[in-house]
N, C-alpha and C positions, 0 to 999 in steps of 0.2 A: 130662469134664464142663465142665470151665474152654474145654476148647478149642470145645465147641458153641456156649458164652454167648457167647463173643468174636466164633463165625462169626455169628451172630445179628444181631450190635451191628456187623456191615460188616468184621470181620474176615477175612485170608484167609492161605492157609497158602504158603510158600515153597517151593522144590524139597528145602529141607535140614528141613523140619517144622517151621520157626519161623512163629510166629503173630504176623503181624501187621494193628492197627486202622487204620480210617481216623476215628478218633476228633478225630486232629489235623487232618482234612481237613474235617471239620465242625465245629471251631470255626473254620477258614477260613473257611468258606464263611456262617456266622451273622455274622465280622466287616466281611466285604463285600454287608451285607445293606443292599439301597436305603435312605436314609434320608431323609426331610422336612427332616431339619436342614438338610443338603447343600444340598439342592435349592433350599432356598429361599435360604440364604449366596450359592449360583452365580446365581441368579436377580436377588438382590440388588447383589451384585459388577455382573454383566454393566451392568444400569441404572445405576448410577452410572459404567462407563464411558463409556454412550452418553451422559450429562447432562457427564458434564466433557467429551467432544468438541463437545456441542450449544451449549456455554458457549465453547467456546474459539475456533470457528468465527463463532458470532452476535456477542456481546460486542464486538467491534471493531464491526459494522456498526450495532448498535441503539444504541451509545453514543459513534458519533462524531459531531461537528457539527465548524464551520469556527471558529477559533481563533487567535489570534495568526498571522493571515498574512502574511507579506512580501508587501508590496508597495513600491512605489516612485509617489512623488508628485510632481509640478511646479508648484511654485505658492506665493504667501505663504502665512506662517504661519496667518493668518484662516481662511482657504480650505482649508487640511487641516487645522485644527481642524473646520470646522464641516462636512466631510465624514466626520470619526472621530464626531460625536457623532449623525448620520444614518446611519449603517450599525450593524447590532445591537451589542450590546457587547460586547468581546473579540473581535471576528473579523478585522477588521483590525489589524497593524502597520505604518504605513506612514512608510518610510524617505525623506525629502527629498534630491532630485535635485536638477542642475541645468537637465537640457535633454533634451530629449526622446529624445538620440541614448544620453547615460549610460545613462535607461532603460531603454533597447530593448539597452544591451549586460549590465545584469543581466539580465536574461530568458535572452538566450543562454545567462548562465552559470548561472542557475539557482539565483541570490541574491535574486530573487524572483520571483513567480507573473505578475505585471501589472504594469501602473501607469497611473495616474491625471493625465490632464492638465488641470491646474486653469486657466481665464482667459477670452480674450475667445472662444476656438477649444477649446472643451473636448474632450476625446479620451479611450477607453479602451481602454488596449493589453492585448492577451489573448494565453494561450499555454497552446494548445487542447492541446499535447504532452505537456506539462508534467502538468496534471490538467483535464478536462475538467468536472470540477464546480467546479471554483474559476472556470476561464473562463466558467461559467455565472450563477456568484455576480457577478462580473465584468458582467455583462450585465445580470443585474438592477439593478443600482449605474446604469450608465449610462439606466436606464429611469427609474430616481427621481431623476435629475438632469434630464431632459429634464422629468419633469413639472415638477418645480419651479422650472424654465428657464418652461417656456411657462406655469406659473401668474404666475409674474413680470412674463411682459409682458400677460396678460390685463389685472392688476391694472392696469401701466403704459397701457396704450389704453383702459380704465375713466376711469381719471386724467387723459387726455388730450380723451377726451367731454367728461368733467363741464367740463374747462377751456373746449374750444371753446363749448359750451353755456352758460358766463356769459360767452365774449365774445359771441358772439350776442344773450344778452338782452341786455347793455348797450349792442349798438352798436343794440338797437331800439329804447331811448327816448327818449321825444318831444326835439327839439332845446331848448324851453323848460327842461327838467327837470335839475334837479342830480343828482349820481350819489352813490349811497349814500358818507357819508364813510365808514363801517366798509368798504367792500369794495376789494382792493387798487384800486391804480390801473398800469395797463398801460400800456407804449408803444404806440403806434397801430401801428409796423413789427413789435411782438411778437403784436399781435393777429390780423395776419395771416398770419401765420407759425403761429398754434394749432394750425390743423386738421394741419399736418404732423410736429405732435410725438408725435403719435398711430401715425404711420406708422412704427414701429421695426422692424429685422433681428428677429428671432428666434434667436439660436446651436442648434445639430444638434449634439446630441453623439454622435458617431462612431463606430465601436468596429472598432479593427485587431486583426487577429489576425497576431502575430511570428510565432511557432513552430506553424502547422499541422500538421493529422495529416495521415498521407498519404491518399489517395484509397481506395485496398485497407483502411483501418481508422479510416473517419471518423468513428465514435465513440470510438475506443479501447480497445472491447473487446478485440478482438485481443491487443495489447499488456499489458493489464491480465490476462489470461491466462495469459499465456504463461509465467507461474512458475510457473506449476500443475503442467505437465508435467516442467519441468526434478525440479522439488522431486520428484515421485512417480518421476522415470528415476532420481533418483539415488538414492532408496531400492530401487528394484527391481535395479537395480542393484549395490547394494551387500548387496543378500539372494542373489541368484544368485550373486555370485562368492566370497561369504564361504565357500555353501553346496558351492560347488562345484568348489573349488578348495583343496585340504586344505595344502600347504606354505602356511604364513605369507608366507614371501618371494616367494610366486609371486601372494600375494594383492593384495601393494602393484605388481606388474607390470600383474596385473589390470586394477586402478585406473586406474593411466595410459593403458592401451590402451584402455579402456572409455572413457574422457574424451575423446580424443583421437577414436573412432568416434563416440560420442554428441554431442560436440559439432557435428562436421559434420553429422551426421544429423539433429540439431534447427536446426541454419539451413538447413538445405537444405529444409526445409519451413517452416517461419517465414519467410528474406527470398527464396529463387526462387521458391518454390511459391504460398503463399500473399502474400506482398509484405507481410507484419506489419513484418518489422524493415526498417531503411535501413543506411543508411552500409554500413562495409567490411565484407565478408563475412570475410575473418579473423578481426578480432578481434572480429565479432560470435561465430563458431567457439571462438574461444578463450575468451570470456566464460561462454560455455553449458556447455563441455566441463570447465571450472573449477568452475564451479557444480554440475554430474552428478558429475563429480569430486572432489567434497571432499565432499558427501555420502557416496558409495560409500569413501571413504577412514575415514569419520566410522565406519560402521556395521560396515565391516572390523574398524577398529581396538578395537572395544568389543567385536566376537565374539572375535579372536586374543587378548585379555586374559582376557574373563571367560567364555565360551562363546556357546552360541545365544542367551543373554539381553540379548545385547549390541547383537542386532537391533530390541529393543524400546526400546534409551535410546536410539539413532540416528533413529529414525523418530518417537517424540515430540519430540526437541530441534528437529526440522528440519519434520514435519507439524502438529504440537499445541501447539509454543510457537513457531517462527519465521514460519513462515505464516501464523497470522491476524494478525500485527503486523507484517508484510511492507508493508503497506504498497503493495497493486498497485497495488488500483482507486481508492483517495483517499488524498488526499496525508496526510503522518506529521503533519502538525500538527491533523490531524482526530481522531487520538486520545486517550485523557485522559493528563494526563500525562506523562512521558519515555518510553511505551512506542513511541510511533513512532522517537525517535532510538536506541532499546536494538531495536527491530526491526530497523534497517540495517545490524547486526554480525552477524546471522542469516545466512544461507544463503541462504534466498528471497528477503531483503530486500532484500540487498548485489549479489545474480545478477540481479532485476529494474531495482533502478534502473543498474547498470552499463549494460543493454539499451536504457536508456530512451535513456540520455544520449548512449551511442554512436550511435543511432539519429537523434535530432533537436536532441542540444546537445553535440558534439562540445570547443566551449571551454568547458566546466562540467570543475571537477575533479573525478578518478574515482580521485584514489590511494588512498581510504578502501575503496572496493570491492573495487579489486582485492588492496588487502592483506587486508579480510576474510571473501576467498575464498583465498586465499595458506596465511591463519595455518589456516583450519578444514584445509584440504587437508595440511599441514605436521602438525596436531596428530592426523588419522588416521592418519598413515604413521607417526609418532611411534609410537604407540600399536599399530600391527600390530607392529614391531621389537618394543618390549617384551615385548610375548606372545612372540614368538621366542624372545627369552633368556629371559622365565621358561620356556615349555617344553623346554626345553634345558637348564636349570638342573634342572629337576627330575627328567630322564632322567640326567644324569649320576649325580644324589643317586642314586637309583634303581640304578643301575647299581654302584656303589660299596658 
């Protein structure tokens, strides 16, 4: 009788007559039963990650504006005072030069954006390579100096009318007649001289561009891109070889030879293909191959420590927090803050403006780059060892 109720309730019988239920299999099966809770936690989860990517990507762009900019000025003190207090407030810094040649050799080095030539030949020196919305800023500056130039002498040959116009009345009256005592009194060689006081130059304010973009990327876009791919090879990168290369030590191999391919292969399309980067094709090669390479070292070294989760702190440290404060497309002083100078110790940050500088400012210093592509590359291989000896530590436990 017991053994009927048992077959009844999903029980079933052995080869040796033992009765067994599937009693256990159905409270299985009621514990993985769909539940609303879930769904809506996953639901909830997912949207707040799309919202912190949507914040982390937009936020630099909806909250940058131009800010203590280097610049460089020629001129008295008067004259860049009263060009700081016509330009918006806090967007200029501008540092007093002596000569137009100083200038133009900060620009090269990329100690500042422009500069402003104050006097009788006023000039504004631009460096389209550098950032293309600052040389634009730049140009607007030189638009409200011209108007204010030719409001000047409108005023001035107003001024010079009105004068010619009371020599003319007075030299029309009658010869018997006195002349007003209140109205000055002129020299007769200055009176004829009036009408040409009127006649003044006009100054043209100028606007040079130092450091141009090259022809193949005369907005910049190109250039202002071009982290984009290094930043996503180097995570992909560093997810295939993690994934697919099981010794640790064959991992940090990996790396090198992945850096060393990838970085050719990204200037071989960047400066022959497409003609984005300039200068030397080496160490444009080595900059890139650095930059894919210390990513894939970065995402290596967090899987060979902590496992596959490892691929998730690699790729938000280097997509979700170094990349929107990278700093491609507008210069680091556009954003609030120290987040543009704590961008340049990033990965994107450090790999882009290296590209920039090698490309069109060759005497600008780059030791900060290239050590903070050096220390990231150094601190993933660091980090694959470790995982070595912990898992080897733990097989020996193991084994003991």
């Amino acid at each position: 009788m017991a053994t009927r109720i048992l077959s009844r309730s999903g029980g079933t019988d052995d080869s040796r007559g033992r009765t067994s239920t599937t009693g256990t299999s159905t409270t299985g099966a009621r514990t993985h039963k769909p539940s609303l809770k879930q769904a809506l936690l996953a639901a909830i989860f997912a949207a707040a990650i799309v919202t912190v990517i949507l914040l982390a990507f937009s936020w630099p762009t909806v909250t940058s504006e131009p800010r203590d900019l280097p610049i460089a000025a020629v001129g008295d003190q008067e004259q860049i005072d009263q060009i700081t207090a016509d330009a918006p407030e806090g967007m200029l810094d501008l540092k007093k030069v002596d000569s137009r040649a100083e200038a133009q050799q900060l620009i090269r080095e990329r100690e500042v954006y422009g500069a402003l030539l104050l006097g009788d030949d006023p000039e504004i020196l631009t460096s389209t390579a550098a950032s293309p919305p600052v040389a634009q800023q730049l140009r607007g500056i030189a638009a409200q100096m011209q108007q204010k130039i030719d409001k000047q002498a409108i005023s001035g040959m107003q001024d010079g009318m009105k004068e010619m116009q009371d020599t003319l009345a007075a030299a029309s009256q009658p010869a018997g007649s006195q002349p007003d005592p209140g109205a000055p009194q002129q020299n007769p060689r200055d009176q004829a001289q009036a009408p040409d006081a009127s006649a003044m130059e006009v100054p043209e304010v100028t606007v040079t561009d130092v450091v141009p973009l090259n022809d193949n990327d005369s907005t910049g876009a190109g250039l202002a891109i071009a982290g984009l791919p290094l930043t996503i090879g180097g995570i992909v990168g560093g997810v295939l070889t993690s994934m697919l290369v099981r010794s640790r030590r064959m991992r940090a191999v990996a790396v090198v030879v992945y850096g060393t391919i990838g970085g050719l292969a990204l200037t071989l399309v960047l400066q022959t293909w497409f003609g984005i980067l300039q200068g030397s094709f080496g160490l444009n090669a080595l900059a890139a191959g650095m930059a894919v390479a210390s990513t894939a070292a970065l995402i290596n070294g967090f899987v060979s420590l902590i496992g596959p989760g490892g691929i998730a702190i690699g790729a938000v440290l280097t997509m979700f927090i170094g990349n929107p404060i990278a700093s491609l497309q507008a210069p680091k002083e556009f954003l609030a803050g120290a987040w543009g100078d704590i961008g340049q110790f990033f990965v994107p940050g450090a790999s882009g403006t290296l590209l920039r500088n090698l490309s069109y400012f060759p005497d600008a210093p780059m030791a900060m780059q290239w050590w903070a592509l050096i220390g990231w590359f150094a601190l993933g291989i660091v980090l694959i060892l470790v995982g070595h000896l912990k898992a080897h530590s733990k097989q020996r436990t193991a084994v003991n």
